[in-house]
N, C-alpha and C positions, 0 to 999 in steps of 0.2 A: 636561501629561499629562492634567489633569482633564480640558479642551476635550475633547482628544482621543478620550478615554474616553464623552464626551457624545454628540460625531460620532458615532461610531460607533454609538454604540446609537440615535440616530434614524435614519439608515441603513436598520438592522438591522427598524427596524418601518416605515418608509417606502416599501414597496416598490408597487411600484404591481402589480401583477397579487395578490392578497391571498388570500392562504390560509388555510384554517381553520385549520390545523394549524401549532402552535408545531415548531421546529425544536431541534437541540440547543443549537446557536448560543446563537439568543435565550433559550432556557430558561436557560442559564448567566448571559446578559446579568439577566434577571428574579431568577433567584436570587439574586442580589448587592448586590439593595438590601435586604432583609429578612435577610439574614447580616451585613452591614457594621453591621447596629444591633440585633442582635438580643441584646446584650450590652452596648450602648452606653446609660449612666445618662442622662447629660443631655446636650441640654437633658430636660426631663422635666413631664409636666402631669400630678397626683394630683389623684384624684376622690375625699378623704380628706376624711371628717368627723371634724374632732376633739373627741374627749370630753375630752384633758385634754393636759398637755404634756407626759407619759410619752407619748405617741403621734406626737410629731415626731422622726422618725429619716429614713433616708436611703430614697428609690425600694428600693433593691435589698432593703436589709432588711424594706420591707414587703412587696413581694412577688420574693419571689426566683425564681420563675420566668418573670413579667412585668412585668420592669421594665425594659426596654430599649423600642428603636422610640417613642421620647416619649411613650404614654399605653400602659396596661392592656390596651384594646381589640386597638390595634395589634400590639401585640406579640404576644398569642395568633393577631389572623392572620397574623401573620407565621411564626409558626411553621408553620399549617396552609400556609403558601405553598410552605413548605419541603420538609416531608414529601408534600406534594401532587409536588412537583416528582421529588424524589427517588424517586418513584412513577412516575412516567411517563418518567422519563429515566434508566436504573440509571448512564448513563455522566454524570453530573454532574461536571463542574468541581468540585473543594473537596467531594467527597462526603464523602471521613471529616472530615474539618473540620466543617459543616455536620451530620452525625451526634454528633459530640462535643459540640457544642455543646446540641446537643435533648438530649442525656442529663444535662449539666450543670444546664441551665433545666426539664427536667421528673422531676429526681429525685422521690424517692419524699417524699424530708425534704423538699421545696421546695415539694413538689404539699400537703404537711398544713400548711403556713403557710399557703399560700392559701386552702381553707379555713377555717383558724381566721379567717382574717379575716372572710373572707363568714359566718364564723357568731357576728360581733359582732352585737349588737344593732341598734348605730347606722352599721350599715354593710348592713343588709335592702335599701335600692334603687342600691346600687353596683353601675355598672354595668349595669344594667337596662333593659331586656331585650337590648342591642346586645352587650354584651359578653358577659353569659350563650351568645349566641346562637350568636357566634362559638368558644365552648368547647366546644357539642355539635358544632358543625362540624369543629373539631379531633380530639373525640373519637372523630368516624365517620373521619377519614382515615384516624389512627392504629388503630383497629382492622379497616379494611379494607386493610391493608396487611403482609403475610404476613413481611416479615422480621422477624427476632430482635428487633432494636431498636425498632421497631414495636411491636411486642406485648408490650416489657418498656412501654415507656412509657405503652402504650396502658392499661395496669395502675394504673399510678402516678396518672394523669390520671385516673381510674374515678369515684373517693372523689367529686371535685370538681362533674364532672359528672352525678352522683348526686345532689349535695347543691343545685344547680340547678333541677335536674329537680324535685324536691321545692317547690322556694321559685316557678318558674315554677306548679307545681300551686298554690300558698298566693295567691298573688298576682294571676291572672287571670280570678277570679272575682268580686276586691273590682273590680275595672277597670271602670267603668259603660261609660266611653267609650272608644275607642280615641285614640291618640295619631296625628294625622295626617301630622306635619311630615315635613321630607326629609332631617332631621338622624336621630343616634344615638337617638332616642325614640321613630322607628318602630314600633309596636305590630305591624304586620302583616312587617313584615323578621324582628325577634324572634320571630314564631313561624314564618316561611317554612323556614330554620334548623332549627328545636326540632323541626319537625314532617318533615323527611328523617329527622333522627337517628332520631325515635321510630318511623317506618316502617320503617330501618336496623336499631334493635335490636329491631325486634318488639316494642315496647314498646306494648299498646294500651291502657291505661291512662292512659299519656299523650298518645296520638295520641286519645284521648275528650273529652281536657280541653280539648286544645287545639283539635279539631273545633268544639266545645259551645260556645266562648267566640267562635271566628272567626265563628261561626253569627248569634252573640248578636251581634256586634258591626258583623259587613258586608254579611250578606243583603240588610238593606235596602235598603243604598245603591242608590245611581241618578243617572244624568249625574256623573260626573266634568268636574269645571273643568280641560282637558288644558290650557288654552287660558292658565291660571292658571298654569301651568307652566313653568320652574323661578323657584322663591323662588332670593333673592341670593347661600346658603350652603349650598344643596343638595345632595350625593352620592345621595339615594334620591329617585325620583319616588314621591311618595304614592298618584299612581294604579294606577303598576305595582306596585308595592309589593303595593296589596290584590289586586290581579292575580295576584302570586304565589301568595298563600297560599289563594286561591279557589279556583286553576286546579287545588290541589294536593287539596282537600279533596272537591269536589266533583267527581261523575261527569263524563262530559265534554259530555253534554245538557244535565247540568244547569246546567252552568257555560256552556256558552254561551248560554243563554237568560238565565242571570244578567249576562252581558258584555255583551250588547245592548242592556239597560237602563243598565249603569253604564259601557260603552265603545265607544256605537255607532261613534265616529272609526274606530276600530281595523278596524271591517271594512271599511272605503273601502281599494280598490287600489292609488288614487290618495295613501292618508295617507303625512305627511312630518309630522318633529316636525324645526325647526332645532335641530344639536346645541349643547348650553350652550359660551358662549367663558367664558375667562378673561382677566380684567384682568392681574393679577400675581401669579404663582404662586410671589410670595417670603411671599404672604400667606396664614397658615396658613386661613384662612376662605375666602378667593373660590377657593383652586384644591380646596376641592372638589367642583366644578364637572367637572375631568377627571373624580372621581367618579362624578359622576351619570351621564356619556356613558358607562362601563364599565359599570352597573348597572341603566341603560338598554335598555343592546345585550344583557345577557344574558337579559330578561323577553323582548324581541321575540323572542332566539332558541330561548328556551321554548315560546314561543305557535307557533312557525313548527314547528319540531319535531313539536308534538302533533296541531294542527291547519292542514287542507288550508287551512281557509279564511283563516288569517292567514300562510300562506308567502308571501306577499308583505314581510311584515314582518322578514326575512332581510336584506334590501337598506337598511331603515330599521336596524335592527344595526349591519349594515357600517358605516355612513356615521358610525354614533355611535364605534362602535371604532376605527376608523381616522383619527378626527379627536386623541381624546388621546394614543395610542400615542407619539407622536415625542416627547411631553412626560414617558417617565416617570422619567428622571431626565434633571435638567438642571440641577444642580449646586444646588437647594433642598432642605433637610430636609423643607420644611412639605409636600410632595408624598412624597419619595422615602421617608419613614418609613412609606408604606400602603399608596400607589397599586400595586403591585404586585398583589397579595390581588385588587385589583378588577378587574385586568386579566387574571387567572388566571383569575377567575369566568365572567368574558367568553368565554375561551378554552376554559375547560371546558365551558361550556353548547354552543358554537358546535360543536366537535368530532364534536357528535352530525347536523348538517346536511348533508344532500349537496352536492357543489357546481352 
């Protein structure tokens, strides 16, 4: 039955004529790797600094709203995969299911535990800034999202990403340098993120800090090493990455005359980036690499979206979305507890492109 269930869902993203547009089909198929664990404890990876041995308790007790999908991160995008879906599909497979569960994991009581954590002392760079990032991203689903249940939880979830928002203001200012890598420490991922929401809530106070610091910290840059691309353990290209959050900050002159300096590749008609392979995707580190091709494809479908002169970079997308797709589940946790999140990304950015 598992095979079979696998079949199927390569299938399902295998098609050769390729549409931008997720179906309901598939959107049931993607729903189902982030509900099958979005309650499941272990296996389980805690990003927990201990102060003392009063502090070794189970996942679930310390965070009771994300402790499922093996790590913190995961699990809040998982949720946002959810509620994202349930938005765009009202006819979902397991929709009260999948609604019960969000209400369970983002109760009101469960939403001030996590908090109390994040407002331990020795817990200030938990999660930082990748998971932060993904809680403001949860928070704009759930509050752009007009049903009842939505709106209670988008409530619940408020305190948290408030108390964020706050610790991103406290913390991006001491940052001399930004963090380049292609893993969770991306500096410019965590505020590509920070910086929808605080556009999303009007927030310009924060959309200042975070301007002020992105200013401070990637105006300069110049030539990107594309060519250096991708490290062994990558899901974020670090080029696109500052890409993102430049494209978002800066006017659109000004950001391409800033791109030309840091991504002259990117305007050749002729550019092709080979998509990252995977060795073995039993191995929680090298698959994610499918990562990267999902996070990849949604920067080029940014840049193509916006601007005429990188619609060429639609095609360089495709080529990267359509290469992980058949892999997102295939019977490995170390892929099927995420990869979903990144392939919704993918698909929501693209949705905006003609054909």
């Amino acid at each position: 039955m598992r095979n079979l269930l696998v079949t199927t869902f390569v299938f399902l993203f295998s098609f050769t004529g390729f549409s931008q547009l997720l179906n309901l089909e598939q959107a049931n198929r993607l729903a189902s790797l982030p509900l099958k664990c979005l309650q499941q404890e272990y296996p389980n990876k805690l990003g927990q600094l201990l102060q003392d041995s009063t502090e070794i308790v189970s996942p679930k007790e310390l965070h009771p709203s994300f402790y499922g999908c093996f790590d913190w991160h995961s699990s809040v995008h998982g949720h946002w995969s959810l509620v994202y879906l349930l938005k765009q599909f009202p006819d979902l497979n397991n929709r009260q299911e999948i609604i019960q569960k969000l209400k369970i994991n983002l109760s009101k009581a469960n939403i001030e535990k996590e908090v109390a954590y994040l407002n331990k002392k020795h817990e200030k760079s938990f999660e930082r800034l990748y998971g932060w990032a993904w809680v403001l991203k949860l928070q704009q689903e759930l509050s752009d999202c007009n049903e009842p249940f939505a709106q209670e939880l988008s409530q619940n979830l408020q305190p948290l990403s408030d108390l964020l928002i706050g610790m991103y203001t406290e913390f991006l200012p001491k940052l001399y340098y930004p963090v380049r890598v292609g893993t969770h420490n991306n500096t410019a991922f965590g505020m590509t993120l920070a910086w929808d929401y605080a556009v999303y809530s009007k927030n310009e106070k924060f959309k200042k800090v975070l301007k002020e610091n992105a200013l401070r910290m990637f105006q300069k840059d110049e030539g990107c090493p594309f060519a250096w691309e991708p490290s062994g353990i990558d899901f974020l290209s670090p080029c696109m990455e500052e890409m993102g959050i430049m494209q978002r900050i800066l006017t659109e002159e000004d950001f391409l005359k800033w791109a030309k300096k840091f991504a002259k590749p990117l305007f050749e008609k002729k550019f092709g980036w080979e998509t990252a392979k995977v060795s073995d995707r039993t191995d929680g580190h090298l698959v994610h690499l499918d990562g990267l091709n999902f996070s990849r494809a949604w920067h080029f479908y940014a840049l193509a979206i916006q601007f005429d002169k990188f619609r060429h970079l639609k095609g360089v997308g495709d080529l990267h979305l359509k290469h992980s797709l058949p892999f997102l589940t295939d019977g490995n946790y170390e892929g099927e507890h995420w990869l979903a999140s990144f392939a919704l990304r993918a698909f929501e950015q693209r949705k905006g492109l003609p054909e």
